[in-house]
TORMARDO-485271 format. One record per residue (C-alpha): x, y, z negated. Coordinates in pm, whole numbers, plus 50000, padded with zeros to 5 digits. Example, Ala and Ser with C-alpha at 12.3 -4.5 7.8 and 13.67 -1.06 7.14 Angstrom:
% residues 2
512304955049220513674989449286
END
This chain:
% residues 349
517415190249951515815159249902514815136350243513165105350212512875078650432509035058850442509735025950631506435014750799505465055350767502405052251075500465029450906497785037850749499565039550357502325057350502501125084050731499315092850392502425090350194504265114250464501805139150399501825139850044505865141550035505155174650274502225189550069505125191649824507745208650070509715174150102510875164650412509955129750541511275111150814508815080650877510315051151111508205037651425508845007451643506185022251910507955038452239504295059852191502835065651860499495085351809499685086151448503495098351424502965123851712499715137751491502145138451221504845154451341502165182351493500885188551153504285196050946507525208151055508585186050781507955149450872509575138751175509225101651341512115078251430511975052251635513945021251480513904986651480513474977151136514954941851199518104958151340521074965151085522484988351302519885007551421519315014451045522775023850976522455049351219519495063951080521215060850735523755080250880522235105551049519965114050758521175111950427518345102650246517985107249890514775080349863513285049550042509515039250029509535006050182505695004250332506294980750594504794948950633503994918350878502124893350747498624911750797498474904951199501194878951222500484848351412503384824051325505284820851010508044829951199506714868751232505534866250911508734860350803510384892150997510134909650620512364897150457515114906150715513364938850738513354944650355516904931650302518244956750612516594982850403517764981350076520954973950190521065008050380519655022650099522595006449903525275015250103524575048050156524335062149808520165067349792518955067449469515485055249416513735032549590509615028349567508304998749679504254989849810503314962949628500514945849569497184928049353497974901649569500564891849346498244879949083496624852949325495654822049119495824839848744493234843248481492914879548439493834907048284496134910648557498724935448362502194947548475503304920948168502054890948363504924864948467504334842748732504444807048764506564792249056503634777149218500994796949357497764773049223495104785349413493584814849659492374850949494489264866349694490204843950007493924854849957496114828850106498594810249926501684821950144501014857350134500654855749802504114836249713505604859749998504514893749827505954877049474509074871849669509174907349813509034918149451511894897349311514234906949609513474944549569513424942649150517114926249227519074956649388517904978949059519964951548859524154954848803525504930449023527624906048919530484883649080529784847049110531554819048891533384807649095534844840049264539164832949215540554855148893541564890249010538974894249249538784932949295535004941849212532724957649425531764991749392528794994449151525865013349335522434998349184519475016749299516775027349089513265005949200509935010849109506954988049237503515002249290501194972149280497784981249468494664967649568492754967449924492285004250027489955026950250490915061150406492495080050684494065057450911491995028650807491495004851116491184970351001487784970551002487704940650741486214961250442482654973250339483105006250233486095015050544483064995850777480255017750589482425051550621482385044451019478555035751014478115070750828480895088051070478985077351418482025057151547479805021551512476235022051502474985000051204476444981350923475094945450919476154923651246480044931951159482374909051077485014912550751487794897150654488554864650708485604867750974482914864850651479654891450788480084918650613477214917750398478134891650247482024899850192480494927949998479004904049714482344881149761484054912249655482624917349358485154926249026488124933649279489124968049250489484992249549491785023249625491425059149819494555057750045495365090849948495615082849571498035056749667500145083149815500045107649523501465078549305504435071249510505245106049551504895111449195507575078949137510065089849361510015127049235510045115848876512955124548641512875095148468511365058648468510435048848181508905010548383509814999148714506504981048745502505000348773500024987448843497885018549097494525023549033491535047649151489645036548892486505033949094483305009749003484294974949098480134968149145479414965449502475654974449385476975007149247479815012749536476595009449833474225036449577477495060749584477165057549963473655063649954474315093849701476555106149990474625097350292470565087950245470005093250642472015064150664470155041650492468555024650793471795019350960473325006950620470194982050634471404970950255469604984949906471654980749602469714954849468470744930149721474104933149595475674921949314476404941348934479634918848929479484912448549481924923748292483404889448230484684893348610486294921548545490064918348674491384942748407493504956048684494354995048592496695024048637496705029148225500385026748255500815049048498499105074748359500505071348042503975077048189503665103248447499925122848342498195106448662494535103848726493125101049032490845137149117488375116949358484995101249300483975070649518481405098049652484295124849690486375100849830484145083750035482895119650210486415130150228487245099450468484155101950650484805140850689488285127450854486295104351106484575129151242487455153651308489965126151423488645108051766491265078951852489655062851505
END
Protein backbone atom coordinates (compact mmCIF):
# COMPACT_ATOMS: atom_id res chain seq x y z
CA UNK A 1 0.00 0.00 0.00
CA UNK A 2 1.34 3.15 -0.85
CA UNK A 3 2.16 5.88 2.28
CA UNK A 4 3.45 9.08 1.61
CA UNK A 5 5.12 11.36 3.64
CA UNK A 6 4.11 15.52 3.06
CA UNK A 7 6.91 17.42 4.91
CA UNK A 8 5.48 20.84 6.01
CA UNK A 9 1.80 18.87 5.68
CA UNK A 10 -0.19 21.78 8.22
CA UNK A 11 0.40 24.48 6.17
CA UNK A 12 -1.85 25.69 4.22
CA UNK A 13 -0.52 23.69 0.65
CA UNK A 14 -0.18 20.69 2.57
CA UNK A 15 -3.16 20.16 4.74
CA UNK A 16 -4.74 20.45 1.14
CA UNK A 17 -2.38 18.02 -0.34
CA UNK A 18 -3.20 15.48 2.71
CA UNK A 19 -6.63 15.58 1.76
CA UNK A 20 -6.40 15.01 -1.73
CA UNK A 21 -3.89 11.90 -1.17
CA UNK A 22 -7.04 10.59 1.19
CA UNK A 23 -9.91 11.51 -1.25
CA UNK A 24 -7.99 8.87 -3.19
CA UNK A 25 -7.77 6.16 -0.29
CA UNK A 26 -3.91 6.99 0.21
CA UNK A 27 -2.67 7.19 3.43
CA UNK A 28 -0.73 10.34 4.42
CA UNK A 29 1.32 10.97 7.26
CA UNK A 30 1.98 14.88 7.39
CA UNK A 31 5.01 16.03 9.83
CA UNK A 32 4.41 18.93 12.54
CA UNK A 33 6.94 20.73 14.69
CA UNK A 34 3.88 22.12 16.96
CA UNK A 35 3.55 20.22 20.54
CA UNK A 36 -0.41 21.47 19.56
CA UNK A 37 -1.53 21.71 16.09
CA UNK A 38 -5.15 22.83 15.13
CA UNK A 39 -4.81 22.12 11.59
CA UNK A 40 -3.24 18.46 12.01
CA UNK A 41 -5.74 17.60 14.85
CA UNK A 42 -8.73 18.79 12.20
CA UNK A 43 -7.00 16.55 9.92
CA UNK A 44 -6.54 13.67 11.60
CA UNK A 45 -10.51 14.06 12.77
CA UNK A 46 -11.55 14.12 9.23
CA UNK A 47 -9.74 10.80 7.76
CA UNK A 48 -8.64 7.76 9.39
CA UNK A 49 -6.07 8.03 6.78
CA UNK A 50 -3.78 11.01 7.44
CA UNK A 51 -2.15 10.94 10.65
CA UNK A 52 0.30 13.86 12.10
CA UNK A 53 3.88 13.38 13.36
CA UNK A 54 5.60 15.47 15.27
CA UNK A 55 9.33 15.81 13.94
CA UNK A 56 11.93 18.11 13.82
CA UNK A 57 12.64 18.55 10.32
CA UNK A 58 16.21 19.84 11.05
CA UNK A 59 16.92 16.64 13.00
CA UNK A 60 18.52 13.61 10.98
CA UNK A 61 17.51 11.35 13.42
CA UNK A 62 14.28 12.20 14.25
CA UNK A 63 13.68 11.64 10.48
CA UNK A 64 15.27 8.36 10.38
CA UNK A 65 12.95 7.27 12.82
CA UNK A 66 10.03 8.32 11.02
CA UNK A 67 11.64 6.75 7.88
CA UNK A 68 11.72 3.80 9.79
CA UNK A 69 8.68 3.52 11.30
CA UNK A 70 6.79 4.24 8.10
CA UNK A 71 8.00 3.00 5.02
CA UNK A 72 7.00 5.46 2.76
CA UNK A 73 6.70 4.91 -0.80
CA UNK A 74 6.66 9.02 -1.68
CA UNK A 75 7.88 12.40 -0.25
CA UNK A 76 6.22 15.85 -1.02
CA UNK A 77 8.63 18.22 0.38
CA UNK A 78 6.15 21.41 1.25
CA UNK A 79 8.12 22.88 3.84
CA UNK A 80 9.52 26.12 3.88
CA UNK A 81 11.12 29.07 6.06
CA UNK A 82 11.90 31.91 4.39
CA UNK A 83 8.19 33.38 4.39
CA UNK A 84 8.29 34.51 8.30
CA UNK A 85 12.02 34.21 8.87
CA UNK A 86 13.72 37.01 10.53
CA UNK A 87 17.51 36.33 10.04
CA UNK A 88 19.23 34.67 7.22
CA UNK A 89 20.19 32.30 9.56
CA UNK A 90 16.36 30.80 9.81
CA UNK A 91 16.03 31.37 6.45
CA UNK A 92 18.65 29.23 5.87
CA UNK A 93 17.16 26.20 8.16
CA UNK A 94 15.96 24.70 4.46
CA UNK A 95 18.49 23.63 3.16
CA UNK A 96 19.39 21.36 6.17
CA UNK A 97 15.77 20.56 6.24
CA UNK A 98 15.62 19.64 2.48
CA UNK A 99 18.95 17.78 2.48
CA UNK A 100 17.68 15.58 5.83
CA UNK A 101 14.80 14.81 3.61
CA UNK A 102 15.93 13.57 0.56
CA UNK A 103 18.47 11.84 2.16
CA UNK A 104 15.81 9.81 4.18
CA UNK A 105 14.01 9.50 1.23
CA UNK A 106 17.30 8.09 -0.30
CA UNK A 107 18.22 5.81 2.13
CA UNK A 108 15.25 4.27 2.66
CA UNK A 109 14.29 3.03 -0.77
CA UNK A 110 11.20 5.76 -1.57
CA UNK A 111 10.66 6.19 -4.94
CA UNK A 112 9.37 9.49 -6.06
CA UNK A 113 9.81 12.52 -4.70
CA UNK A 114 7.47 15.83 -5.59
CA UNK A 115 8.77 18.90 -4.81
CA UNK A 116 6.71 22.68 -4.18
CA UNK A 117 8.28 24.87 -6.22
CA UNK A 118 7.80 27.99 -7.31
CA UNK A 119 7.14 31.32 -10.03
CA UNK A 120 9.49 32.77 -7.87
CA UNK A 121 12.09 31.16 -9.69
CA UNK A 122 11.68 33.29 -12.69
CA UNK A 123 12.48 36.60 -10.66
CA UNK A 124 14.35 39.05 -12.96
CA UNK A 125 13.40 37.22 -16.57
CA UNK A 126 11.67 38.55 -19.56
CA UNK A 127 8.75 36.36 -19.90
CA UNK A 128 7.38 33.65 -21.18
CA UNK A 129 8.40 32.09 -18.11
CA UNK A 130 8.36 28.27 -19.54
CA UNK A 131 9.61 25.07 -17.83
CA UNK A 132 12.58 25.54 -20.77
CA UNK A 133 13.88 28.71 -19.16
CA UNK A 134 17.63 28.42 -17.76
CA UNK A 135 18.73 30.69 -15.32
CA UNK A 136 21.47 32.99 -15.12
CA UNK A 137 23.74 32.79 -11.95
CA UNK A 138 22.85 36.19 -10.87
CA UNK A 139 19.53 37.06 -9.84
CA UNK A 140 19.34 40.83 -11.77
CA UNK A 141 16.54 42.28 -10.27
CA UNK A 142 13.13 41.83 -7.98
CA UNK A 143 9.73 40.14 -9.67
CA UNK A 144 6.40 41.72 -8.14
CA UNK A 145 8.46 42.94 -4.98
CA UNK A 146 10.09 39.39 -4.84
CA UNK A 147 13.37 39.67 -3.12
CA UNK A 148 16.53 38.78 -4.56
CA UNK A 149 17.48 36.04 -1.88
CA UNK A 150 14.37 34.21 -1.97
CA UNK A 151 14.52 34.11 -5.31
CA UNK A 152 18.31 32.68 -5.70
CA UNK A 153 17.28 30.45 -2.57
CA UNK A 154 14.14 28.79 -4.31
CA UNK A 155 16.60 28.31 -7.62
CA UNK A 156 18.88 26.60 -5.23
CA UNK A 157 16.15 24.42 -3.66
CA UNK A 158 15.52 23.30 -7.22
CA UNK A 159 19.06 22.34 -8.22
CA UNK A 160 19.62 20.39 -4.88
CA UNK A 161 16.31 18.44 -5.25
CA UNK A 162 16.75 18.00 -9.40
CA UNK A 163 20.32 16.44 -8.12
CA UNK A 164 19.18 13.23 -6.11
CA UNK A 165 16.99 12.17 -9.47
CA UNK A 166 20.55 12.14 -11.20
CA UNK A 167 23.07 8.73 -11.08
CA UNK A 168 25.62 9.64 -8.79
CA UNK A 169 28.92 9.51 -9.56
CA UNK A 170 32.35 9.08 -7.59
CA UNK A 171 34.64 12.03 -7.54
CA UNK A 172 38.08 12.24 -9.52
CA UNK A 173 39.97 11.91 -7.26
CA UNK A 174 38.34 8.94 -5.25
CA UNK A 175 41.72 6.13 -5.07
CA UNK A 176 41.19 3.19 -7.95
CA UNK A 177 39.11 0.31 -6.50
CA UNK A 178 36.93 2.31 -4.54
CA UNK A 179 33.85 -0.01 -3.98
CA UNK A 180 30.78 2.10 -5.37
CA UNK A 181 27.94 3.07 -3.58
CA UNK A 182 24.76 1.51 -3.93
CA UNK A 183 22.82 3.19 -6.77
CA UNK A 184 19.34 4.40 -5.36
CA UNK A 185 18.36 7.71 -7.45
CA UNK A 186 14.96 8.88 -6.71
CA UNK A 187 12.57 9.89 -9.18
CA UNK A 188 11.82 14.06 -8.71
CA UNK A 189 9.36 16.08 -10.12
CA UNK A 190 9.05 19.97 -9.41
CA UNK A 191 5.70 21.67 -9.38
CA UNK A 192 6.47 25.36 -9.96
CA UNK A 193 3.42 27.56 -8.61
CA UNK A 194 2.35 30.92 -8.17
CA UNK A 195 0.85 32.85 -4.96
CA UNK A 196 -2.33 30.94 -3.89
CA UNK A 197 -5.72 31.51 -1.98
CA UNK A 198 -7.81 28.79 -0.17
CA UNK A 199 -8.43 26.78 2.89
CA UNK A 200 -5.88 27.41 5.30
CA UNK A 201 -4.97 30.68 3.84
CA UNK A 202 -3.73 33.04 6.73
CA UNK A 203 -1.23 35.37 5.43
CA UNK A 204 -3.46 37.88 4.90
CA UNK A 205 -1.05 39.53 2.20
CA UNK A 206 -3.34 38.86 -0.91
CA UNK A 207 -6.48 40.58 -2.45
CA UNK A 208 -8.60 37.93 -3.31
CA UNK A 209 -7.57 35.58 0.27
CA UNK A 210 -8.26 39.42 2.01
CA UNK A 211 -11.60 39.81 -0.20
CA UNK A 212 -12.77 36.04 0.58
CA UNK A 213 -12.57 37.09 4.47
CA UNK A 214 -14.40 40.50 3.78
CA UNK A 215 -17.18 38.28 2.00
CA UNK A 216 -16.87 35.43 4.89
CA UNK A 217 -17.58 38.04 7.98
CA UNK A 218 -14.17 37.29 9.67
CA UNK A 219 -12.89 41.21 8.85
CA UNK A 220 -15.24 43.82 8.18
CA UNK A 221 -14.17 45.76 4.96
CA UNK A 222 -11.58 45.50 2.35
CA UNK A 223 -9.74 48.84 1.97
CA UNK A 224 -7.66 49.94 5.29
CA UNK A 225 -5.69 46.39 5.09
CA UNK A 226 -2.38 46.03 4.56
CA UNK A 227 -0.68 43.37 1.77
CA UNK A 228 2.36 42.18 1.21
CA UNK A 229 5.28 43.82 1.74
CA UNK A 230 2.92 46.19 3.91
CA UNK A 231 1.64 47.91 0.29
CA UNK A 232 -2.59 48.79 1.22
CA UNK A 233 -4.23 46.44 -0.35
CA UNK A 234 -5.86 48.33 -2.92
CA UNK A 235 -3.17 49.13 -4.36
CA UNK A 236 -1.23 45.63 -4.26
CA UNK A 237 -4.19 44.66 -6.32
CA UNK A 238 -3.13 46.91 -9.44
CA UNK A 239 0.73 46.00 -8.53
CA UNK A 240 -0.43 42.54 -9.19
CA UNK A 241 -1.51 42.85 -12.33
CA UNK A 242 -0.28 39.91 -15.18
CA UNK A 243 0.89 37.58 -12.18
CA UNK A 244 -1.04 34.55 -12.19
CA UNK A 245 -2.86 33.13 -9.09
CA UNK A 246 -3.77 29.50 -7.87
CA UNK A 247 -6.87 27.69 -5.89
CA UNK A 248 -4.91 25.79 -3.16
CA UNK A 249 -6.81 22.88 -3.87
CA UNK A 250 -5.76 22.68 -7.58
CA UNK A 251 -2.28 22.72 -6.34
CA UNK A 252 -3.01 19.64 -4.46
CA UNK A 253 -4.71 17.70 -7.27
CA UNK A 254 -1.41 18.23 -9.29
CA UNK A 255 0.91 16.79 -6.83
CA UNK A 256 -1.23 13.98 -6.18
CA UNK A 257 -1.59 13.37 -9.72
CA UNK A 258 2.65 13.42 -9.98
CA UNK A 259 3.27 11.18 -7.34
CA UNK A 260 0.52 8.61 -8.46
CA UNK A 261 1.67 8.80 -12.03
CA UNK A 262 3.08 5.74 -13.86
CA UNK A 263 5.40 7.47 -15.69
CA UNK A 264 7.17 10.99 -16.06
CA UNK A 265 7.53 11.90 -19.07
CA UNK A 266 9.27 15.83 -17.46
CA UNK A 267 10.47 16.37 -14.09
CA UNK A 268 9.66 20.06 -14.37
CA UNK A 269 5.58 21.81 -14.66
CA UNK A 270 4.90 24.59 -14.40
CA UNK A 271 0.95 24.51 -12.13
CA UNK A 272 -1.56 26.60 -13.28
CA UNK A 273 -5.41 27.42 -12.50
CA UNK A 274 -5.60 29.17 -15.40
CA UNK A 275 -7.60 31.97 -13.91
CA UNK A 276 -7.78 35.80 -15.40
CA UNK A 277 -4.58 37.47 -14.43
CA UNK A 278 -6.81 41.07 -14.65
CA UNK A 279 -7.34 42.30 -11.25
CA UNK A 280 -10.38 44.34 -12.97
CA UNK A 281 -11.88 41.02 -14.01
CA UNK A 282 -10.69 38.95 -10.68
CA UNK A 283 -12.77 41.99 -8.28
CA UNK A 284 -16.14 41.63 -11.08
CA UNK A 285 -15.87 37.61 -10.41
CA UNK A 286 -16.13 38.61 -6.73
CA UNK A 287 -18.86 40.81 -7.36
CA UNK A 288 -20.52 37.98 -9.64
CA UNK A 289 -20.22 35.93 -6.39
CA UNK A 290 -21.04 38.37 -3.75
CA UNK A 291 -22.93 41.93 -4.89
CA UNK A 292 -24.01 42.56 -1.04
CA UNK A 293 -20.52 43.00 -0.61
CA UNK A 294 -19.89 45.62 -2.68
CA UNK A 295 -19.88 48.35 -0.02
CA UNK A 296 -17.51 46.52 2.12
CA UNK A 297 -15.31 45.71 -1.04
CA UNK A 298 -15.47 49.68 -1.48
CA UNK A 299 -13.55 48.97 -5.07
CA UNK A 300 -15.51 48.89 -8.75
CA UNK A 301 -13.63 47.21 -11.44
CA UNK A 302 -12.82 50.15 -13.16
CA UNK A 303 -10.48 51.36 -10.59
CA UNK A 304 -8.42 48.49 -11.29
CA UNK A 305 -6.34 47.65 -13.86
CA UNK A 306 -7.04 45.30 -17.42
CA UNK A 307 -3.24 44.36 -17.03
CA UNK A 308 -2.55 44.35 -20.83
CA UNK A 309 -1.62 41.42 -22.93
CA UNK A 310 1.98 42.48 -23.43
CA UNK A 311 2.22 41.81 -19.47
CA UNK A 312 1.19 38.68 -19.75
CA UNK A 313 3.77 36.28 -17.89
CA UNK A 314 3.00 33.32 -20.23
CA UNK A 315 3.16 31.27 -17.12
CA UNK A 316 0.83 27.95 -17.75
CA UNK A 317 0.13 24.39 -16.84
CA UNK A 318 0.06 23.45 -20.88
CA UNK A 319 2.61 20.93 -20.01
CA UNK A 320 1.02 19.49 -17.47
CA UNK A 321 -1.93 18.88 -19.02
CA UNK A 322 -0.52 17.61 -21.94
CA UNK A 323 1.20 14.87 -19.92
CA UNK A 324 -1.19 13.76 -17.33
CA UNK A 325 -5.02 15.11 -18.89
CA UNK A 326 -5.15 17.92 -16.06
CA UNK A 327 -7.38 20.90 -16.02
CA UNK A 328 -8.32 22.57 -13.23
CA UNK A 329 -12.61 22.04 -12.64
CA UNK A 330 -12.86 25.53 -10.71
CA UNK A 331 -13.83 28.98 -11.88
CA UNK A 332 -12.35 32.05 -9.99
CA UNK A 333 -16.19 32.37 -8.99
CA UNK A 334 -16.38 28.52 -8.06
CA UNK A 335 -13.32 28.75 -6.43
CA UNK A 336 -13.63 31.81 -4.82
CA UNK A 337 -17.30 30.65 -3.17
CA UNK A 338 -15.81 27.37 -2.40
CA UNK A 339 -13.14 29.10 -0.01
CA UNK A 340 -15.48 31.50 1.31
CA UNK A 341 -18.03 28.53 1.94
CA UNK A 342 -14.88 27.04 4.07
CA UNK A 343 -14.62 30.40 6.16
CA UNK A 344 -17.72 30.25 7.32
CA UNK A 345 -17.75 26.60 8.50
CA UNK A 346 -14.13 26.70 9.94
CA UNK A 347 -13.89 29.35 13.05
CA UNK A 348 -10.06 29.43 14.22
CA UNK A 349 -9.61 31.18 10.48
Amino acid sequence: MEKIFIAGGTGMLGASTARAFAAKGIQVIVSSRKDSDVVGDKLESESRLIKVERVDLNNASDLNTLFTKHKFTGLVMLAHTHQYALTRDKNNEIYPITINCLEMARKHGVKRVVFGGSLAVYGGLIPPFSESVTFPPEVPAEYVGMPKFEVAMKRALEIIALDYGQDFEMGLSVPPGTEKPEPHELEVVILRAPSMFGPGYQTMGSPIGIAAHVVAGKIPQFKGNLGYKHVPIEMLWGLFAGAPVNYVKDNAQCIQIAMCAKDLKHNIYNISSGFTTSPREQLQAILNVAPECAEQIGLTPSELPEAPVEMDAGFNSDLFTKDFGWKSSYTLETAFTDYVSWLKDNNQY
